[in-house]
VOGU-3710 file (C-alpha; in Angstrom, 3 decimals, decimal comma):
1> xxxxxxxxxx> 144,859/95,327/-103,105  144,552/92,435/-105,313  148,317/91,983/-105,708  149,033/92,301/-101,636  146,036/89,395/-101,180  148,377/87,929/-103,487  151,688/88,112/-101,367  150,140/87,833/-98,341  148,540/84,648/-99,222  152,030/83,058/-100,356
11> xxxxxxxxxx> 153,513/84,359/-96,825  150,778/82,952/-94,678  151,271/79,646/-96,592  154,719/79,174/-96,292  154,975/79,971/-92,452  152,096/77,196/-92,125  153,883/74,984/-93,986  156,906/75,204/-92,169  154,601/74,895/-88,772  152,725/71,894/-89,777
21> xxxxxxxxxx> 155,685/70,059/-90,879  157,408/70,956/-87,217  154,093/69,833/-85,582  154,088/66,520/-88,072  157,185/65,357/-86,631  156,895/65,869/-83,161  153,664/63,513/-83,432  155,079/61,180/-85,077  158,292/61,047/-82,518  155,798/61,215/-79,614
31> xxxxxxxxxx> 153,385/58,226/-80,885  156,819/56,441/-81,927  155,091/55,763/-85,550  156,779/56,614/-88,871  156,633/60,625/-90,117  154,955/58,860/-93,400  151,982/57,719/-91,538  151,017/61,496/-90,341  151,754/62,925/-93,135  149,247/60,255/-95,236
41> xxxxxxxxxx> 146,623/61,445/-92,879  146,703/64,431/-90,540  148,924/66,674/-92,972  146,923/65,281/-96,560  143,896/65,973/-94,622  144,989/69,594/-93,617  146,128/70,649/-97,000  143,238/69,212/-98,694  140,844/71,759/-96,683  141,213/74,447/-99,334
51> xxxxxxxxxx> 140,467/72,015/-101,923  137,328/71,138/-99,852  136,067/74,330/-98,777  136,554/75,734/-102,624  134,797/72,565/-104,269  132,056/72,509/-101,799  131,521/76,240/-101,966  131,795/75,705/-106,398  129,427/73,303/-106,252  126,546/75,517/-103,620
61> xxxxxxxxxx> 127,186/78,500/-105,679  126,039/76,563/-109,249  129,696/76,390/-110,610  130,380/72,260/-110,272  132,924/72,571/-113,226  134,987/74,545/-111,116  134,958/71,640/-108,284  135,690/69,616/-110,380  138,380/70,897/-112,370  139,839/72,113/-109,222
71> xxxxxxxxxx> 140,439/68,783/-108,168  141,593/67,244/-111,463  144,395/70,394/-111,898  145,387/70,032/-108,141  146,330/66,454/-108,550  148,590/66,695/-111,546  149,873/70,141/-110,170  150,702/68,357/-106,612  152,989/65,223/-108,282  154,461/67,550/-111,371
81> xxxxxxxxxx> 154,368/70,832/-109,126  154,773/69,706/-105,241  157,154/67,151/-105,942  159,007/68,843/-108,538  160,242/72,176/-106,944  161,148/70,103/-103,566  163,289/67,913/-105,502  164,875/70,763/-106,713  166,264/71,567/-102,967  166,719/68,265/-102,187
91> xxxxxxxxxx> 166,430/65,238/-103,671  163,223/62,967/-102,589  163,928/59,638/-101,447  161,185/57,093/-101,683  161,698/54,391/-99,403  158,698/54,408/-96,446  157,323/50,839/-95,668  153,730/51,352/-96,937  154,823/53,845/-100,049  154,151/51,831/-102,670
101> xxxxxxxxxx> 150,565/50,243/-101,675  149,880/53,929/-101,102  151,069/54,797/-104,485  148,876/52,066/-105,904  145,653/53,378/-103,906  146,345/56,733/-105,269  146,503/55,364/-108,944  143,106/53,248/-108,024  141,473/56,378/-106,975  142,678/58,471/-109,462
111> xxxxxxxxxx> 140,939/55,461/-112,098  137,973/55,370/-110,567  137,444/59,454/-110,771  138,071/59,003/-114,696  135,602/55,892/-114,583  132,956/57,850/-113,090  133,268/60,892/-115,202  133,008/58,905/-118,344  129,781/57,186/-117,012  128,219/61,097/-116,691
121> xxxxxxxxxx> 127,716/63,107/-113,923  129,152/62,204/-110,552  125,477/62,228/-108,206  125,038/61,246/-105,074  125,642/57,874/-105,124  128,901/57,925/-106,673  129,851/60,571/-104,045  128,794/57,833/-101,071  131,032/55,348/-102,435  133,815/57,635/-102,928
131> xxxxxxxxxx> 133,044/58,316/-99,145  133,231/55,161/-97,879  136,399/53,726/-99,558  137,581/57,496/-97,619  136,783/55,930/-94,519  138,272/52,284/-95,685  141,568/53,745/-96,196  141,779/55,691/-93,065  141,181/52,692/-91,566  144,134/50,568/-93,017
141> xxxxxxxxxx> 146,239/53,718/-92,589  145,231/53,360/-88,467  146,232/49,775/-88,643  149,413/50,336/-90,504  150,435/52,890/-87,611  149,784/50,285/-84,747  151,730/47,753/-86,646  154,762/49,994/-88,032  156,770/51,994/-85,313  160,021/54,234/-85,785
151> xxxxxxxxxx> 162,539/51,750/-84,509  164,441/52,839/-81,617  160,838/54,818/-80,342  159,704/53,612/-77,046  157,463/51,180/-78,192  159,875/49,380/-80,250  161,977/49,260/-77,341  159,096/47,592/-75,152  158,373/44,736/-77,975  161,931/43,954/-78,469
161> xxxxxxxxxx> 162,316/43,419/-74,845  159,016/41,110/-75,271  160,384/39,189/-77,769  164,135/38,754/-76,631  161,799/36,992/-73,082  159,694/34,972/-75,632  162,660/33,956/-77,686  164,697/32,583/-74,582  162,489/31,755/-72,163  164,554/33,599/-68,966
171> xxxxxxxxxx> 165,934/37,339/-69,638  169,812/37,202/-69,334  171,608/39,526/-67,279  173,246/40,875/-70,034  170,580/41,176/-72,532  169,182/43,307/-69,890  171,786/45,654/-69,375  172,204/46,186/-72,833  168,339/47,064/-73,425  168,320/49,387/-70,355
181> xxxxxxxxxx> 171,281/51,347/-71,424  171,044/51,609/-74,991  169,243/55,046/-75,568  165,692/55,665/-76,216  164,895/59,116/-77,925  162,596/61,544/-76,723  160,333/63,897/-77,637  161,722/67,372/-77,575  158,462/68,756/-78,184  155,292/68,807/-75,724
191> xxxxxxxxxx> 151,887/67,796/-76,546  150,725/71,353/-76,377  153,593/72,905/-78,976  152,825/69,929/-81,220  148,625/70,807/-81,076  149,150/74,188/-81,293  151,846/73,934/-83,958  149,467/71,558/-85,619  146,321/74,304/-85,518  147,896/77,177/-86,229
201> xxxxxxxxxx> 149,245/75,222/-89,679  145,763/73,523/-90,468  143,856/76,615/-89,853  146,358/78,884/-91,624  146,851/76,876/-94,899  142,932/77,257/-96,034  143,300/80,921/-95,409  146,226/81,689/-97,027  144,768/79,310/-100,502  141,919/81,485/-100,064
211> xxxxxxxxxx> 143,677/84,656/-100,221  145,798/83,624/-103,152  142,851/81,897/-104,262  140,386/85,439/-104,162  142,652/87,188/-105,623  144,077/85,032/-108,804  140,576/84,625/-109,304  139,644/88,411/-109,860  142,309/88,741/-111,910  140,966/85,649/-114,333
221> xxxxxxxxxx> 137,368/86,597/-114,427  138,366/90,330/-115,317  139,811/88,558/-118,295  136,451/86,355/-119,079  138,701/82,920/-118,853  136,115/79,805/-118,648  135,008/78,571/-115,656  136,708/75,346/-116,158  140,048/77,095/-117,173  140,473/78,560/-113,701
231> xxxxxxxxxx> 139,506/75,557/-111,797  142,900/73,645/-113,834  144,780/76,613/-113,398  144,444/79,339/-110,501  142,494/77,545/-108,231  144,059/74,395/-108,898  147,702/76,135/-108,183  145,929/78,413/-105,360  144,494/75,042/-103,385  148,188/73,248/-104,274
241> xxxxxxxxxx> 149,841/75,912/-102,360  149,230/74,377/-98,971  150,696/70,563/-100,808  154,055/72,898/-101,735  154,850/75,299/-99,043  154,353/72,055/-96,702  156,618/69,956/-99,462  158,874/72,878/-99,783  159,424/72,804/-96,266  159,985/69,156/-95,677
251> xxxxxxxxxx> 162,495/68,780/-98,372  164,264/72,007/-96,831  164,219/70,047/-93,500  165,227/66,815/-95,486  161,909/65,197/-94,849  161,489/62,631/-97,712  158,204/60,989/-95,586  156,602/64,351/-95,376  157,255/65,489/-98,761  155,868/62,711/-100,887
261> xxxxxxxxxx> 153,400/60,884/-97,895  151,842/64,703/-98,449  151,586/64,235/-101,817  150,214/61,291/-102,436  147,978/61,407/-99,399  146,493/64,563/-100,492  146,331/63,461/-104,219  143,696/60,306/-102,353  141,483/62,769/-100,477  141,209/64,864/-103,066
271> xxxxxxxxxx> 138,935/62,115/-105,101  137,752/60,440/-102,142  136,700/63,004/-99,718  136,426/65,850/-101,761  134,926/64,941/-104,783  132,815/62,701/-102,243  131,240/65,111/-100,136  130,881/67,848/-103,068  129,051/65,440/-104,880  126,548/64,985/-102,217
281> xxxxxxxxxx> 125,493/68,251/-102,296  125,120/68,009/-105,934  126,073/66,238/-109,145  128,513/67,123/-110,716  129,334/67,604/-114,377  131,866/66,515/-116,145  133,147/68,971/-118,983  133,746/67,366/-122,226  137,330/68,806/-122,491  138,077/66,528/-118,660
291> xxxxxxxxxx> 137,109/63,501/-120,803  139,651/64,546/-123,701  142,777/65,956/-122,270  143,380/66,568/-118,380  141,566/63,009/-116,866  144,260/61,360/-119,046  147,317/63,562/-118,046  146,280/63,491/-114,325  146,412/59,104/-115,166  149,295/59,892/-116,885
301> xxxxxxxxxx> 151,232/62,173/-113,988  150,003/59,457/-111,504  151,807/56,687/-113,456  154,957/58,898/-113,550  155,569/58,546/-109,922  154,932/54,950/-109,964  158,760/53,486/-111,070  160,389/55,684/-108,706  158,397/54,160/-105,579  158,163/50,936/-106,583
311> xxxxxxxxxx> 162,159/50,363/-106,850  162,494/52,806/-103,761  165,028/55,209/-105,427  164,779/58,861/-105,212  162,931/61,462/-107,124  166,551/63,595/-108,057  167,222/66,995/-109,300  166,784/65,582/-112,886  163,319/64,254/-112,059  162,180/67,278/-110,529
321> xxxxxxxxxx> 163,290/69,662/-113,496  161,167/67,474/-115,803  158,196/67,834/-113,213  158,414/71,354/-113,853  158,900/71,486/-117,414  156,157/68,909/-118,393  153,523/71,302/-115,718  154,802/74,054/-117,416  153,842/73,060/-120,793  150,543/71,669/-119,457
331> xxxxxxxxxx> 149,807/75,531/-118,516  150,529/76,979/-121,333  148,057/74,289/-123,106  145,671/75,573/-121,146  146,383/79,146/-122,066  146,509/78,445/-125,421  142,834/76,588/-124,862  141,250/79,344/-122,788  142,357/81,545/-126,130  140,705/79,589/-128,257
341> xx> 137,681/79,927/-125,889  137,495/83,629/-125,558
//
């Protein structure tokens, strides 16, 4: 039974996946702003549920070192991991308008968790600050949607026609004919596909991390691994599986926004929201071996990310087979420390 929770769980996630990237789109192409946008905010949000509902759920049942490791192993998992495989398929190109100050918000975040852990547990306080730069960054993510449209989308249509009026004073015949005829896409997809694309994806991705989740799990503590040990490793994976069937999916589809807006997005939740609103239900704290070793490799992953976006090349085959190989060693570090544990 444990094995078919297992394979069910990967099944249910992929078909979400696929879903809430279909549903991603057709919102962005209805509200005319840029697939990057959503998938900062609606599809980070959605895959960072299982990350949520675990933590939260860690931290209620007395086992914060799970929360919190959860959270530090799902954010080097989703840039080494999430990005890595997708690459594989198709190479990720990095070249949305607000990528890199994202990028740069992600690396702040990811600071200010290590910050906080060094100064002791994270309490309550931390977690309300963590909160409210949550709510600060939704915020500049709302305004950069208003400002940035898909050009060619109906609203760019509208304010070039604005402008061309402003810019000459009279509208020439011409100039008109030419705006009226040139063609202005369209949504193929209604509002009610896109919401109920959207649901069925957001509601199926925590269920399917917490089938893969419940069972990876039995399977660990039948083995007595440390409490800390499964949060970096199965539940970190099990909560990343939402980040790469959706990234999977997108780089299938050849949806660079998706893939890495996802990834980064989600990587920014995870400390802000998550860590946030666990936090509040209790402090949290922080395992001496987070302070050592994976605090400094989630930094470090962070950082790896950073050249790529900032020149606004393309994370390529190449990059992604290193993704995998340097994740792959960081597991079997943490095999070889649970070992030396038991």
């Amino acid at each position: 039974m444990i094995y078919l929770t297992l394979i069910l769980g990967f099944g249910l996630l992929m078909l979400c996946g696929d879903l809430l990237v279909r549903g991603s789109v057709g919102m962005a192409a209805r509200f005319g702003v840029a697939p990057l946008i959503i998938a900062l905010t609606i599809v980070a949000v959605g895959t960072s549920l299982p990350e949520l509902f675990i933590s939260a759920d860690a931290t209620l049942q007395g086992a914060p070192g799970l929360a919190l490791g959860n959270i530090i192993g799902s954010n080097i998992s989703n840039i080494l991991l999430v990005l890595g495989l997708p690459a594989l398929i198709y190479p990720i190109a990095c070249s949305g308008l607000n990528l890199p100050a994202n990028a740069w918000v992600m690396l702040a975040s990811s600071f200010m968790l290590t910050v906080l852990c060094f100064l002791g547990p994270i309490a309550r306080g931390e977690g309300a600050l963590l909160l409210v730069m949550f709510v600060l960054f939704l915020s500049w993510t709302a305004m950069s949607a208003r400002t940035h449209r898909i050009p060619g989308s109906p609203a760019s249509q509208t304010r070039k026609l604005i402008q061309t009026v402003e810019a000459s004073g009279r509208l020439a015949e011409t100039t008109l004919e030419r705006v009226i005829d040139e063609p202005v896409p369209t949504a193929v997809m209604s509002w009610l596909v896109i919401a109920m694309l959207l649901l069925v994806g957001l509601a199926g991705l925590p269920l399917g991390a917490h089938l893969v989740v419940t069972g990876g799990t039995s399977i660990a503590r039948a083995w007595s691994v440390p409490e800390n040990i499964i949060g970096l490793t199965l539940i970190a994976l099990g909560t990343s599986l939402p980040e790469l069937s959706t990234s999977l999916m997108a780089a299938w589809r050849q949806q660079s926004d998706i893939a890495i807006g996802n990834v980064i997005g989600s990587n920014i939740v995870n400390v802000l929201m998550v860590i946030g609103m666990s936090s509040l239900i209790a402090p949290i704290p922080v395992a001496q071996s987070f302070l050592h070793v994976d605090l400094w490799i989630m930094l470090l992953t962070a950082l790896a990310i950073l050249p790529v976006i900032a020149t606004r090349g393309s994370i390529t085959r190449l990059n992604g087979a290193i993704f995998v190989l340097a994740y792959a060693i960081y597991l079997i570090s943490l095999l070889q420390r649970a070992g030396s544990l038991l």
